[in-house]
Each structure stands twice: as structure tokens, then as C-alpha cells.
N, C-alpha and C positions, 0 to 999 in steps of 0.2 A: 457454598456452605457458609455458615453465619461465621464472619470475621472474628467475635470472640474464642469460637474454638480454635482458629490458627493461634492466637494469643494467650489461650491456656496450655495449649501444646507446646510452643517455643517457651512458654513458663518453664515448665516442667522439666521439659528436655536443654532447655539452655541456662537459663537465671537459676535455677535450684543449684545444676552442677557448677555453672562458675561462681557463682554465689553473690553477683549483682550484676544489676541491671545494665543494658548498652547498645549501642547503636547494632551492632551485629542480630545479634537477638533480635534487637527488633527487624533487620533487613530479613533474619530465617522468617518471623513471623509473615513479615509481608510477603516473602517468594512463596510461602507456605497458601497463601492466600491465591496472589496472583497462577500457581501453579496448573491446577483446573481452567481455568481461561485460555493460557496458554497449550495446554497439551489436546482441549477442543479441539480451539481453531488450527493447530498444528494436523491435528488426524484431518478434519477436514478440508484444509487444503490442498494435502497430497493427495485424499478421493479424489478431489475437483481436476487433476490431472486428466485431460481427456487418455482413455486406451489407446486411443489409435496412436497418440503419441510412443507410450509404451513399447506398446507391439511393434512399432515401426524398428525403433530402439532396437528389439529385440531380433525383428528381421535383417538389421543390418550388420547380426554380429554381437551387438554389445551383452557383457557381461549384465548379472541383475546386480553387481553394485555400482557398475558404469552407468545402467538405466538410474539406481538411485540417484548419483551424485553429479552430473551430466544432461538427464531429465526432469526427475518428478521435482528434486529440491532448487535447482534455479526458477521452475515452474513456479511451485509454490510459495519460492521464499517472502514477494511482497504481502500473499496473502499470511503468511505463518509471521514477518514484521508488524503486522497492522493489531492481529491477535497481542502481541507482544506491547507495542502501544497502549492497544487500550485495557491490558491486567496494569499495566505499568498509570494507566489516568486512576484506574481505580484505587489499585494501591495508595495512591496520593492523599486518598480523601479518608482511611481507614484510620478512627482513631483507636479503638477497644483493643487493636493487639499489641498498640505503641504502648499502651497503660499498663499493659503485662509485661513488656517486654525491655522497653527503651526508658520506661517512667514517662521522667520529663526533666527538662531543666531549664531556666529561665537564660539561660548561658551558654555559649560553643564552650568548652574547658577546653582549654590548651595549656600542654604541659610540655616541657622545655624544647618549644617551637613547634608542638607537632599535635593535632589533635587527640584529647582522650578519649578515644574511640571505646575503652573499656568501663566509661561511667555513665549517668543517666543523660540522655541528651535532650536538646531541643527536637520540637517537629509544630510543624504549621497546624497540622490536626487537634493535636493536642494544644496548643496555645488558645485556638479558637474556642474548642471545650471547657478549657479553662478559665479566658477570661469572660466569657459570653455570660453566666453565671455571676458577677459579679455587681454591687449598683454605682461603681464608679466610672465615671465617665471616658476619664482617658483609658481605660484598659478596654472597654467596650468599645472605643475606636478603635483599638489596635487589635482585636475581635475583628472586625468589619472590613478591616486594612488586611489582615491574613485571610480572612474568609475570601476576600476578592483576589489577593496574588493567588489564592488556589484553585478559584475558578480559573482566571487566566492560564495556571501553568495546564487545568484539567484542559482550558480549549486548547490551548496550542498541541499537546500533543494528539488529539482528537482529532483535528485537520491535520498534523501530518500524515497520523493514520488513514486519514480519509483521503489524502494526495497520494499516498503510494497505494491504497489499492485501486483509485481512479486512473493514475499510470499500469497497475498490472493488469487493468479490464482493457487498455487502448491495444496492449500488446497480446 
């Protein structure tokens, strides 16, 4: 579903009631996002359990939450990780529900040693949004400089996800 409704939602429900903006908020907003991605690929990987496994399971005695926890979920778990990965690349790239949620801020705030996790924060998305808009030059590089750490971080976790479930097809 379109990333600004998780964004008007964790508004709503988070920044009204504490009454500014923050890193949390904006994590509800993301998990709010990423949530659908993962509860997909979660149902379908424990389809993707062959029965016979099941049955077998079930022929030798075992309880159905012994099958679940014993069976379907070791089964599934690389492919229900990989899901997990890749809401987790997308989230990365999501700037409209950080704008509701997180603001922005040009600075980590750290407050007597510890970070302020209850004020506006930074985010990579949001920086790129923000300087890319601009006709000055150094911020337009540093545009282009965050735009590429967030390809990078979006591939790395893309091939891990694509490693583990190449390792759960071998098995």
C-alpha cells in the first residue's frame, strides 16, 4: 500500500499523542510499511512446506505444535528471513513516512551521552530529498554520496537475502 498512509497513520497515532516527532515513530511507520511484505512471504513459506513432511510429522506422533515448531518453522524460516530482508531494503529507501514521522534533522542529537531518540532525526532518505532540490553544489554531492550509500546498503542486504534463500533451495 502507498508508503504515505503508513506515514499519516504513525502521524496520527504516534506524533499527535507524544507531541513531536522521533526516531520511533518513524521505526512504527516503517514496520507499519514493511508489515505486509513480511506477513506474505511468512504465509507463504509455511504453504511451501511440502505435506508429506507434515504428515510424516504427524505419523510419528508429534503434537501440531511440535509439527509447527520442529517442522514447518525451521522449513520455512530462510524463506520467512529473505521476506524479512527484503521489507527491511525497502523500508530503507521510504522517505514520505520519515517526513510524517521522524521530520528530519541535519544532526545525530545526543544528549548527556546517549542518543535523543525522542527528537527529530536524521535519515538517508530524507537527506537525499532534501538536498537533491537544492542549486548548490556541495549539498548536491552529498545528495549523490547518500543516494549511493543507500543503493549499496539496499544491495547488500538484497544478496543476503538472495544467499539465504539459495542456501534454503540447496537443502
Amino acid at each position: 500500500f502507498p508508503s504515505i498512509l503508513a506515514g499519516v497513520f504513525a502521524y496520527a497515532s504516534v506524533v499527535l499523542v507524544t507531541g513531536t516527532y522521533s526516531a520511533p515513530a518513524g521505526g512504527i511507520a516503517l514496520s507499519i510499511q514493511m508489515l505486509p511484505i513480511v506477513m506474505l512471504t511468512a504465509e507463504e513459506a509455511m504453504k511451501s512446506v511440502p505435506r508429506k513432511m507434515r504428515e510424516a510429522a504427524y505419523g510419528m506422533g508429534a503434537t501440531q505444535s511440535q509439527v509447527i515448531w520442529h517442522v514447518i518453522l525451521p522449513t520455512a524460516l530462510p524463506s520467512m528471513l529473505t521476506g524479512v530482508m527484503l521489507a527491511i531494503a525497502r523500508a530503507a529507501g521510504e522517505t514520505a513516512p520519515l517526513l510524517f514521522t521522524a521530520l528530519n534533522s541535519n544532526y545525530w542529537i545526543i544528549q548527556d551521552g546517549q542518543p535523543a531518540l525522542m527528537e527529530p532525526t536524521a535519515s538517508l532518505a530524507v537527506l537525499i530529498y532534501n538536498f537533491s532540490g537544492v542549486p548548490f553544489k556541495k549539498q548536491l554531492e552529498l545528495a549523490w554520496a547518500a543516494a549511493l550509500m543507500l543503493v549499496l546498503l539496499v544491495l547488500t542486504v538484497n544478496l543476503c537475502g538472495r544467499t539465504l534463500a539459495d542456501s534454503q533451495k540447496q537443502h
